[in-house]
GUNUBA-858521 format. One line per 5 residues: for each residue y, x, z of N, C-alpha, C. Coordinates in steps of 0.001 Angstrom, whole numbers, always signed. Layout:
! GUNUBA-858521
Y/X/Z/Y/X/Z/Y/X/Z  ... $
END
This chain:
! GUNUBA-858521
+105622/+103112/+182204/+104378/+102961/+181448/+104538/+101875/+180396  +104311/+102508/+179158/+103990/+101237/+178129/+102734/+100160/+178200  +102030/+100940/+178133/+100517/+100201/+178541/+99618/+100635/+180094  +99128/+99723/+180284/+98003/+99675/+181691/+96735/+101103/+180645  +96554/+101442/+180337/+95568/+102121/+180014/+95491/+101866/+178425 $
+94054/+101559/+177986/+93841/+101500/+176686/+93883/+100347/+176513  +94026/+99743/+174619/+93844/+98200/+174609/+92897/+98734/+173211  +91845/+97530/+173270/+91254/+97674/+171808/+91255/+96035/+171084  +91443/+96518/+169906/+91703/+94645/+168943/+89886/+95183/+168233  +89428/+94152/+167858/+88579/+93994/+167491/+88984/+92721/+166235 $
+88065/+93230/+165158/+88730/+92912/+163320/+87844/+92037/+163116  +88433/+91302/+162423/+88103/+90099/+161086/+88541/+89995/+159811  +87268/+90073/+159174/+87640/+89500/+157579/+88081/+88052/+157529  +89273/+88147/+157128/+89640/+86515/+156280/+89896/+86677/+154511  +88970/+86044/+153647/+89066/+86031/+152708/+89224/+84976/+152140 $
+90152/+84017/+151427/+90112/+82840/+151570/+90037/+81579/+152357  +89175/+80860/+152242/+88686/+79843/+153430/+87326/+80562/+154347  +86732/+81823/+153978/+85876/+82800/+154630/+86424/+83632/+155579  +85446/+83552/+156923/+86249/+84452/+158081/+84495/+85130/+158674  +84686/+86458/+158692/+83998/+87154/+159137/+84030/+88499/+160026 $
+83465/+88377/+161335/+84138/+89242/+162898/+83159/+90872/+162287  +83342/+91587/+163278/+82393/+92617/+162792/+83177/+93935/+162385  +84625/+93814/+161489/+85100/+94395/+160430/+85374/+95773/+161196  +85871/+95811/+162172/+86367/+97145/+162861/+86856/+97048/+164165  +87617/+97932/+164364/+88272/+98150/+165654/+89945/+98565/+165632 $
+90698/+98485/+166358/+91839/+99122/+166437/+92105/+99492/+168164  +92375/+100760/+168680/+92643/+101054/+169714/+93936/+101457/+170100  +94798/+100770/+171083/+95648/+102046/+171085/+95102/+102591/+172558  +95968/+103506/+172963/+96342/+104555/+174002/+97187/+105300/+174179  +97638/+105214/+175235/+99099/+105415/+175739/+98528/+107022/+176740 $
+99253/+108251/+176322/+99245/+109320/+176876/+100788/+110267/+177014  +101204/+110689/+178085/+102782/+111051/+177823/+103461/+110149/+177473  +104576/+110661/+176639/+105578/+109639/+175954/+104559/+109251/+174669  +103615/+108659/+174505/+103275/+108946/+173139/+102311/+107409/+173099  +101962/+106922/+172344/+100750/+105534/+172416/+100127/+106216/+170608 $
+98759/+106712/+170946/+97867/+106716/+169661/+97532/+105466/+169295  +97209/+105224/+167595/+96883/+104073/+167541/+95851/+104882/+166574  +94261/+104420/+166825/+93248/+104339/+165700/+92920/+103280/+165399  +92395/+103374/+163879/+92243/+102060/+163239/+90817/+102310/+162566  +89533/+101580/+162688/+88490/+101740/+161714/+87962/+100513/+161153 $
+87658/+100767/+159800/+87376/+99460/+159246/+85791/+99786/+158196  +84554/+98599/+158952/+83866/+99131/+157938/+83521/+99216/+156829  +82948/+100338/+155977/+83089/+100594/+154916/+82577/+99307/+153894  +81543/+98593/+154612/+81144/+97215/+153498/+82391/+96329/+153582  +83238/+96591/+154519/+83848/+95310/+154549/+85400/+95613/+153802 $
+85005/+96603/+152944/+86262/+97245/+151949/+85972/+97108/+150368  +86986/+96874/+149806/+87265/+97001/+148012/+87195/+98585/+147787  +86376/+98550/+146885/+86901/+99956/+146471/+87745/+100705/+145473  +89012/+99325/+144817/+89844/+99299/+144066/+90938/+99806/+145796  +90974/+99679/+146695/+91824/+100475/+147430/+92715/+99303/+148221 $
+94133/+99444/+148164/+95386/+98606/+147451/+95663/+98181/+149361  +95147/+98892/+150319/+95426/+98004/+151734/+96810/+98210/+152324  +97681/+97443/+153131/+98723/+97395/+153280/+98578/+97244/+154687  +99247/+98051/+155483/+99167/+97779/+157163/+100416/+97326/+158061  +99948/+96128/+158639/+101245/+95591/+159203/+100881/+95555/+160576 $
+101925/+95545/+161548/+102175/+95209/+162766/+102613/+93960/+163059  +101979/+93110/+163594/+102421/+91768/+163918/+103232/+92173/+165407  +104767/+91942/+165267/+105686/+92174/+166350/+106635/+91411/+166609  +106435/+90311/+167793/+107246/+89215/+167823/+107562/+88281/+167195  +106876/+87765/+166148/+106886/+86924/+165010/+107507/+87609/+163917 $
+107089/+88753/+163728/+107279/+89455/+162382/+106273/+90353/+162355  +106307/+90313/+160874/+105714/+91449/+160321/+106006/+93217/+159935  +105550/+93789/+160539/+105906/+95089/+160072/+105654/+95709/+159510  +105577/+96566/+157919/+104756/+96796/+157682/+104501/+98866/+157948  +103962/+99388/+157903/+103971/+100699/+158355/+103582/+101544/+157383 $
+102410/+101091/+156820/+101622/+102048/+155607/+101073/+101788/+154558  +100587/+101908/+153579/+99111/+101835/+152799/+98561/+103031/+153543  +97190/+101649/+153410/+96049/+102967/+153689/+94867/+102929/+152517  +93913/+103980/+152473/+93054/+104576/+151734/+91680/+104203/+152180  +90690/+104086/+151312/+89511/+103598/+151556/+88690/+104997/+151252 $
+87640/+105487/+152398/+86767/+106765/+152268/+85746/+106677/+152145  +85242/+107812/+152382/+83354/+107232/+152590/+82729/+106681/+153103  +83749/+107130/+154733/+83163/+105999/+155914/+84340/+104437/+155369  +84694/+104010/+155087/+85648/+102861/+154827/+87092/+103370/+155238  +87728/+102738/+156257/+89206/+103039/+156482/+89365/+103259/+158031 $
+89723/+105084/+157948/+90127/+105205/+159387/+91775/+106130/+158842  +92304/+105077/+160442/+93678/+105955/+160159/+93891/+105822/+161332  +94830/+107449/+162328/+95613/+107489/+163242/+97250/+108149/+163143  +97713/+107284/+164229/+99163/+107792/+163987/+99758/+107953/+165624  +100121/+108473/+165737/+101297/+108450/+167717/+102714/+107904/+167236 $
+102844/+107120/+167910/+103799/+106323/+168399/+104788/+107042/+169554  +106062/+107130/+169395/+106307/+107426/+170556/+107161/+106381/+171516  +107126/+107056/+172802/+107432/+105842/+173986/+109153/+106209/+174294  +109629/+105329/+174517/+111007/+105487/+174945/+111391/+104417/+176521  +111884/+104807/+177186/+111802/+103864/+178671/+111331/+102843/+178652 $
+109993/+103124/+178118/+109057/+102276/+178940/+108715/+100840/+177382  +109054/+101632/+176465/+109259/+100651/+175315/+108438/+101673/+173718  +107949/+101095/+172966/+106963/+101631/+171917/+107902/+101683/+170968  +108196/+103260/+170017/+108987/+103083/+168962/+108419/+103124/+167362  +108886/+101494/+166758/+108095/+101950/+165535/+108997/+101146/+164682 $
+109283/+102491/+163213/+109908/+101722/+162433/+111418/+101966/+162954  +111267/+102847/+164248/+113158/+102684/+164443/+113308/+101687/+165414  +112800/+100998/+165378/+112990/+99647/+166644/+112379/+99177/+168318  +112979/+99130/+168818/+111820/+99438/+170014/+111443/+98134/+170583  +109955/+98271/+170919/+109143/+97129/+170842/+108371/+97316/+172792 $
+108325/+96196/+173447/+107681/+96172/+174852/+106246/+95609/+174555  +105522/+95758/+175540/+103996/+95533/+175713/+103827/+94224/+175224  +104721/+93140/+175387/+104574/+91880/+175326/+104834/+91709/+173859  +105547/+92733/+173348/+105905/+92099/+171628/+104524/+92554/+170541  +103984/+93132/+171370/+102833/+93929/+170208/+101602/+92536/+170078 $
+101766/+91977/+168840/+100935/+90207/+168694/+99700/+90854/+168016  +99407/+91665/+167479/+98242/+92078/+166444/+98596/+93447/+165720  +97619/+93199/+164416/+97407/+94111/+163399/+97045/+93525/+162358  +97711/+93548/+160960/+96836/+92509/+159829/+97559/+94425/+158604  +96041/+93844/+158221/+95671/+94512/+157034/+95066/+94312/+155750 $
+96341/+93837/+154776/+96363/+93429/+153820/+95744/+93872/+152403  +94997/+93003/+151797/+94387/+93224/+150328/+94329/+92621/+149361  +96068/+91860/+149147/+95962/+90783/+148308/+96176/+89265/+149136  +96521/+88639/+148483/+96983/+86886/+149053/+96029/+86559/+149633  +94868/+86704/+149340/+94110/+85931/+149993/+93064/+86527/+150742 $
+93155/+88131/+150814/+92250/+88660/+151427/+92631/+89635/+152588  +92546/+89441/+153909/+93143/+90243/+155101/+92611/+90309/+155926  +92323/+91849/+156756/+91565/+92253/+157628/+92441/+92225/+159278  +91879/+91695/+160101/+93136/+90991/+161488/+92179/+91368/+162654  +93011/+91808/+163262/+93443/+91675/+165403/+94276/+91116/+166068 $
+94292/+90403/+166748/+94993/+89978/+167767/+94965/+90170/+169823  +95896/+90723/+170057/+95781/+91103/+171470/+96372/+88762/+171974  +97005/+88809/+170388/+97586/+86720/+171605/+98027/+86477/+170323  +98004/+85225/+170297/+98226/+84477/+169084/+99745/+84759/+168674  +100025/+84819/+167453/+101358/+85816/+166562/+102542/+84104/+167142 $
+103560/+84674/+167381/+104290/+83259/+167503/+104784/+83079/+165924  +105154/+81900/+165552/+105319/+81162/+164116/+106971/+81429/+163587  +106867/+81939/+162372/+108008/+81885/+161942/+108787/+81655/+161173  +110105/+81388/+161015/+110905/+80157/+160354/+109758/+80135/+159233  +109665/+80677/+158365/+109325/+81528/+156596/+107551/+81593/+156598 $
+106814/+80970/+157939/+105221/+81147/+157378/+104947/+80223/+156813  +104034/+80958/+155626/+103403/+79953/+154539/+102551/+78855/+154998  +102537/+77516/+154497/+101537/+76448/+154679/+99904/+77111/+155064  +99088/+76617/+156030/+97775/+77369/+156242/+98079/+78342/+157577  +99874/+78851/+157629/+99488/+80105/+158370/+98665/+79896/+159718 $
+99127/+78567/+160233/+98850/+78460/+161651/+97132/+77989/+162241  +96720/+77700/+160603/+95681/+77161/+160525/+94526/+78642/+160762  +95066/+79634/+159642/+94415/+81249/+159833/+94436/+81747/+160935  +95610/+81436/+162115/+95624/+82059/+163186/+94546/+81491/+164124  +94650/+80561/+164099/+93165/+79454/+164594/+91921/+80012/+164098 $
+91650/+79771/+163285/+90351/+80821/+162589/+90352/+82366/+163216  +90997/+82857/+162716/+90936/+84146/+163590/+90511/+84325/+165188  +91325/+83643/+165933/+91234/+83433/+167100/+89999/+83446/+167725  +89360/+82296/+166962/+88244/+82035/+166931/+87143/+82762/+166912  +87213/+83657/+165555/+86111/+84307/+165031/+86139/+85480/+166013 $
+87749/+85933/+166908/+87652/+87022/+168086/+87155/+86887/+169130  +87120/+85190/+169423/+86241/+85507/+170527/+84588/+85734/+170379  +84326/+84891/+169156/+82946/+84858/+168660/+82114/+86624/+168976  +83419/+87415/+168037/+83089/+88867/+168594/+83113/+89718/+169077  +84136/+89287/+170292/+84023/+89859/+171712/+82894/+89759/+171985 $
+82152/+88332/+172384/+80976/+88228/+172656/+79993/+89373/+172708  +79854/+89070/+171304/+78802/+90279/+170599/+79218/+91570/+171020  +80383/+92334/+170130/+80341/+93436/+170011/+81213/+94266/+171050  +82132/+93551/+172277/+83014/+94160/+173424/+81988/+95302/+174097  +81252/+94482/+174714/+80319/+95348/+176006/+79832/+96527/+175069 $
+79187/+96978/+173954/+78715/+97806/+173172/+79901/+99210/+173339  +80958/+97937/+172550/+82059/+99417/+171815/+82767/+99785/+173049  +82594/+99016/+174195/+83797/+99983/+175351/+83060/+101273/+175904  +81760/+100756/+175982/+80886/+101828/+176406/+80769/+102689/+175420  +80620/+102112/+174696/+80696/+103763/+173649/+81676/+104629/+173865 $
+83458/+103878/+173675/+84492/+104554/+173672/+84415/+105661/+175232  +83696/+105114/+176300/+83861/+105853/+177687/+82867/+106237/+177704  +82063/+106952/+176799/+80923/+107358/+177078/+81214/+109336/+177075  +80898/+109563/+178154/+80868/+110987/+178319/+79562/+111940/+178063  +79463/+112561/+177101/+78593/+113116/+176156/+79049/+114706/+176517 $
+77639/+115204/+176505/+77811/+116592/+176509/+77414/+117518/+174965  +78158/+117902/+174588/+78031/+118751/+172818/+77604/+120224/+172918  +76568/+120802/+171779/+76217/+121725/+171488/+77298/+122923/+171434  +78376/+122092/+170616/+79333/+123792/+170274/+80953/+122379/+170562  +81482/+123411/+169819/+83433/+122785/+170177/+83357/+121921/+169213 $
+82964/+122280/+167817/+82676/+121376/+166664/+82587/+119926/+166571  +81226/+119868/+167249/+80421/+118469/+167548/+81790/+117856/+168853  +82284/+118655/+169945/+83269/+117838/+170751/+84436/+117694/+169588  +84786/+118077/+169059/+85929/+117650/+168314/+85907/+116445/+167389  +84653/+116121/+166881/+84242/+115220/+166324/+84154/+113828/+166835 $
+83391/+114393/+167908/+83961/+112967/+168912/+85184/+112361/+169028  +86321/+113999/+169223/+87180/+114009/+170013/+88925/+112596/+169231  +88595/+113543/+167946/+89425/+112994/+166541/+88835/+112126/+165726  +89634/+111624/+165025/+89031/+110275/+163615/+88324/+111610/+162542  +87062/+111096/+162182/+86625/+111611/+161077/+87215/+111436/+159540 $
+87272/+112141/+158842/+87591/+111528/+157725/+86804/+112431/+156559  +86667/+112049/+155111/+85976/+112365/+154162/+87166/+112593/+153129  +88221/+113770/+152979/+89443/+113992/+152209/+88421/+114298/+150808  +87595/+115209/+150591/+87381/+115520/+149266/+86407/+114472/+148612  +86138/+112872/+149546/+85387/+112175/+148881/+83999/+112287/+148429 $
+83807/+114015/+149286/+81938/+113787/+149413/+81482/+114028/+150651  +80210/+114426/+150686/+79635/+114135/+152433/+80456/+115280/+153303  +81291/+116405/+153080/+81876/+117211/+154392/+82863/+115948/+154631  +82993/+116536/+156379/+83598/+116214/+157226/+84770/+116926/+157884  +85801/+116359/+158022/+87230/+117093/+158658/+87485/+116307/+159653 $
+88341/+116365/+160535/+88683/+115677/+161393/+90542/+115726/+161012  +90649/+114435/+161343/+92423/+114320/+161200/+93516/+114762/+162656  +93897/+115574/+162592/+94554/+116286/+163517/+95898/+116288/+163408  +97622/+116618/+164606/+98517/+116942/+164198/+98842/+118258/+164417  +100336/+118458/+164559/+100195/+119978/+164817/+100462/+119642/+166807 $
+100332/+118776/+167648/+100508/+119281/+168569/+98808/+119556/+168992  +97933/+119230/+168476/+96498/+119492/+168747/+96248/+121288/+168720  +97169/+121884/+168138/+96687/+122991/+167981/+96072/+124023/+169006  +96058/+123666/+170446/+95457/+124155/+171280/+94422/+124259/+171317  +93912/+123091/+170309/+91939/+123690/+170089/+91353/+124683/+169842 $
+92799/+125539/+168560/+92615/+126709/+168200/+92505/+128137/+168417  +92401/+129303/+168031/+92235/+130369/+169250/+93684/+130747/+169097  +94006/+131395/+169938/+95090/+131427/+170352/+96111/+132108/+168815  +95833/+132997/+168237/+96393/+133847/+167115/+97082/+132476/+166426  +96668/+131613/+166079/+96325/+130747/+165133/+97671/+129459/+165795 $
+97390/+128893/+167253/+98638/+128291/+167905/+99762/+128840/+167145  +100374/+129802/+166837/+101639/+129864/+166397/+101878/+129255/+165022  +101086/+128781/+164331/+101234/+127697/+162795/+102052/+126140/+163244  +101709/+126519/+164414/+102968/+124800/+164829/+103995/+125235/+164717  +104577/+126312/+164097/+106244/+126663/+163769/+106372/+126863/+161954 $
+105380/+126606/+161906/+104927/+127255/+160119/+105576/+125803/+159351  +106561/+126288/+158726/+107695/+125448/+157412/+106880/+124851/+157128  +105611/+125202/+156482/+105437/+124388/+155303/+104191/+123637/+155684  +103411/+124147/+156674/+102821/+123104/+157194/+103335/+121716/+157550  +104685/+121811/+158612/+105620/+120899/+159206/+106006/+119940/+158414 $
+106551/+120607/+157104/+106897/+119738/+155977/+105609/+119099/+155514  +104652/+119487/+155316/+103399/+118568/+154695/+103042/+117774/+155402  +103481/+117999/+157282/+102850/+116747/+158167/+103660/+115808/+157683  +105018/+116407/+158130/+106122/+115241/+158478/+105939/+114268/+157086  +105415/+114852/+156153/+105462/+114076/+154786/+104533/+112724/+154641 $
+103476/+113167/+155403/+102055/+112432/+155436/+101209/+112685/+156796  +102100/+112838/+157746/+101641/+112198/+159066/+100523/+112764/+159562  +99586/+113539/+158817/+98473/+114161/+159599/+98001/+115369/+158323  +97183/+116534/+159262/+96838/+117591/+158805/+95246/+117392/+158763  +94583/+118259/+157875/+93097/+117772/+158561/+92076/+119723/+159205 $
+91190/+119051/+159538/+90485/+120884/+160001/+88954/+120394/+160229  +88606/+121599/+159392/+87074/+121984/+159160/+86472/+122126/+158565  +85315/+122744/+159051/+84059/+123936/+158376/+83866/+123711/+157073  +83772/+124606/+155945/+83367/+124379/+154539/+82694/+125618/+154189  +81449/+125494/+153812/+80891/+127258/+153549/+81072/+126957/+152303 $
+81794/+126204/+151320/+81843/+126569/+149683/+83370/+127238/+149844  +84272/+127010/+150251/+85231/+127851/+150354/+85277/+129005/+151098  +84243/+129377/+151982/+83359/+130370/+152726/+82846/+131499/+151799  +82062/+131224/+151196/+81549/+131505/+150100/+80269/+131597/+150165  +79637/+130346/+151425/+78961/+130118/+151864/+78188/+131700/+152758 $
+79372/+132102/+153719/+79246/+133277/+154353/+78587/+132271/+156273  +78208/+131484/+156598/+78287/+131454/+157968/+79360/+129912/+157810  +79797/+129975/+159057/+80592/+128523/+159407/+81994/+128891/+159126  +82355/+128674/+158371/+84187/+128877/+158534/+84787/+127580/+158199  +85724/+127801/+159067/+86956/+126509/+159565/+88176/+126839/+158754 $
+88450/+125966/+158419/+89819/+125740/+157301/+90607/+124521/+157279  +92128/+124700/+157670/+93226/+123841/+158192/+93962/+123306/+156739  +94155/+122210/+156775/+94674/+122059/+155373/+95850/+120944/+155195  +96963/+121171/+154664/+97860/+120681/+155000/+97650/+119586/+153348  +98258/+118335/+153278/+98291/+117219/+152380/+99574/+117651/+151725 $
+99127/+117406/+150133/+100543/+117200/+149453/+100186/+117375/+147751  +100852/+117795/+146954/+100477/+117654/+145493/+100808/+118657/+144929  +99510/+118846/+144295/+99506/+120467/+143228/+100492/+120508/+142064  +101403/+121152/+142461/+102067/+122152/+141979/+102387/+123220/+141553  +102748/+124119/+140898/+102608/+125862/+140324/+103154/+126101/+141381 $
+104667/+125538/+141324/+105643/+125748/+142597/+105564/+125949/+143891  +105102/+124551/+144019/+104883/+124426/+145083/+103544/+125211/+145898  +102295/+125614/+144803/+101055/+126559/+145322/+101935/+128004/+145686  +102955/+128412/+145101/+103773/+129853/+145428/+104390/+129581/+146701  +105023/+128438/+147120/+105447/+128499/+148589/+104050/+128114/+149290 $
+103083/+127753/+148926/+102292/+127627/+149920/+101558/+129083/+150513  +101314/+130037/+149389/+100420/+131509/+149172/+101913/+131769/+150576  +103037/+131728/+149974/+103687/+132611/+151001/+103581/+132223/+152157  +103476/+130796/+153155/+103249/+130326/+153996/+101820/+130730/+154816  +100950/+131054/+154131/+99904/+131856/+154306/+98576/+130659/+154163 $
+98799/+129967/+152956/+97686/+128835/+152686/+98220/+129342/+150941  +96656/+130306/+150836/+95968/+130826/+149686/+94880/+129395/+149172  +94645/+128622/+149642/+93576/+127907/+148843/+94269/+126187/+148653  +93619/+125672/+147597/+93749/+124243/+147752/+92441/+123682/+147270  +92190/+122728/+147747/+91246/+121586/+147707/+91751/+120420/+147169 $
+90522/+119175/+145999/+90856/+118177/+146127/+89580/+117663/+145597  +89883/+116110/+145587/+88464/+115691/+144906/+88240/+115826/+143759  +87538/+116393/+142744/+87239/+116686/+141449/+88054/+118078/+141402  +88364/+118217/+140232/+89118/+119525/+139379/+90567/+119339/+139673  +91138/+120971/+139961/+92708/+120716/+140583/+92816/+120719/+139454 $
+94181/+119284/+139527/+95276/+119651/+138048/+96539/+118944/+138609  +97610/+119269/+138066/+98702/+119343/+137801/+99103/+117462/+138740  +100149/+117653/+139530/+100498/+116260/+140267/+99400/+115668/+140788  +98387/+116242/+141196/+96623/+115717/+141711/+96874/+115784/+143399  +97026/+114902/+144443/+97167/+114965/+145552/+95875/+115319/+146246 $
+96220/+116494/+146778/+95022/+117739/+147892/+95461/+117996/+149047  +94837/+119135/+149243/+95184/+119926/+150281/+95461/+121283/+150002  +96166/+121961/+150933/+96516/+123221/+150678/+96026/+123865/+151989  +94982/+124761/+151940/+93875/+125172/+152909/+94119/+126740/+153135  +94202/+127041/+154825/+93952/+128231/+155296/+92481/+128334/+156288 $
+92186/+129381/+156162/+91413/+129878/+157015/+92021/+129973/+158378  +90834/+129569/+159691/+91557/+129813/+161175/+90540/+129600/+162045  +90444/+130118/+163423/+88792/+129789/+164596/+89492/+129089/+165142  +88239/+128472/+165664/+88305/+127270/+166699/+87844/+128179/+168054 $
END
């Protein structure tokens, strides 16, 4: 086992000499060989010039893993990790329960969004202040444990009964807002595909889906009646990547006839490339 169960970090704004608790959450969870990590950050407590940088605080280093994107709801991102005897692999390197120090999520020198599971140990190369921020932080986590622990665990274990599969899936996955207006998708990979009806399971062998995960780490799925043609509820799987002539001809053959994006498709515009499929 990598982890005893779940762990959740709970976020702080540090902006300068300003520190403010509240900002989000980060969970992981350890299932199979695998540890999910979600990340949510709220939307006030984001730029909307973008520019965030995500690091892993691991043993007195920094790791960094991604940029991430700011949505409607602010910043949610998930990724699986996988487990190797008994050890978390990220980046190629394998990391034990004890090396995982935080999460800092960067926006510039002086502005960073932080968790800590234990204070980061110090290293040769930290800047003047660092040890002073870790103190602050510290601080401002327990301030919002206080407050906001007892709330969000119960939420996270809260067993809810849903109208249709829809509403459970929503629960189930990170929401996200890809076309930047009010629909909703949920971020999915391809081993989720069991949600789907069965015809549809066999797209976890599909080229060009695979290639669009492996490219960008997650697929997204759901209902749109404008690509419907506003016929009833239809569900549509959509793989990430950038409009192309080319590349729309291997997608038609793959059997993803549509693409989506925010505004008007044009030329190098990063979308989706969307099929129809039931849940």
């Amino acid at each position: 086992m990598f982890l005893n169960g779940k762990k959740v970090l709970y976020l702080s704004l540090l902006h300068g000499e300003k520190s403010e608790g509240g900002a989000g959450f980060v969970k992981f969870t350890e299932k199979g060989q695998e540890c999910r990590l979600d990340i949510q950050v709220k939307k006030n407590f984001c730029r909307e010039d973008g520019g965030y940088l995500l690091y892993f605080c691991l043993d007195g280093e920094e790791v960094f893993i991604r940029e991430l994107s700011v949505q409607a709801d602010g910043i949610i991102y998930s990724r699986n990790f996988k487990i190797q005897n008994g050890k978390i692999v990220i980046q190629g390197r394998f990391y034990g329960e004890n090396d995982i120090e935080g999460i800092r999520i960067k926006a510039g020198a002086d502005c960073v969004i932080a968790g800590y599971l234990k204070e980061p140990k110090q290293k040769k190369n930290v800047k003047a202040g660092g040890a002073r921020e870790n103190v602050v932080i510290n601080r401002e986590m327990e301030k919002e444990r206080t407050v906001f622990a007892t709330d969000l665990d119960r939420e996270l274990q809260e067993v809810r009964v849903f109208e249709s599969k829809w509403e459970q899936l929503m629960n189930d996955y990170p929401q996200i807002h890809p076309f930047g207006d009010e629909r909703v998708f949920i971020s999915i990979e391809p081993k989720d595909f069991i949600i789907l009806q069965a015809s549809y399971q066999k797209l976890v062998n599909n080229s060009f889906l695979l290639h669009g995960f492996y490219n960008y780490r997650y697929l997204i799925l759901g209902p749109d009646k404008e690509m419907g043609n506003g016929s009833g509820e239809c569900f549509y799987l959509g793989v990430p990547g950038t409009y192309f002539e080319r590349e729309k001809m291997v997608a038609v053959m793959f059997g993803f006839e549509g693409y989506e994006c925010a505004g008007p498709v044009e030329i190098g515009k990063f979308g989706f490339y969307m099929r129809k499929v039931e849940l």
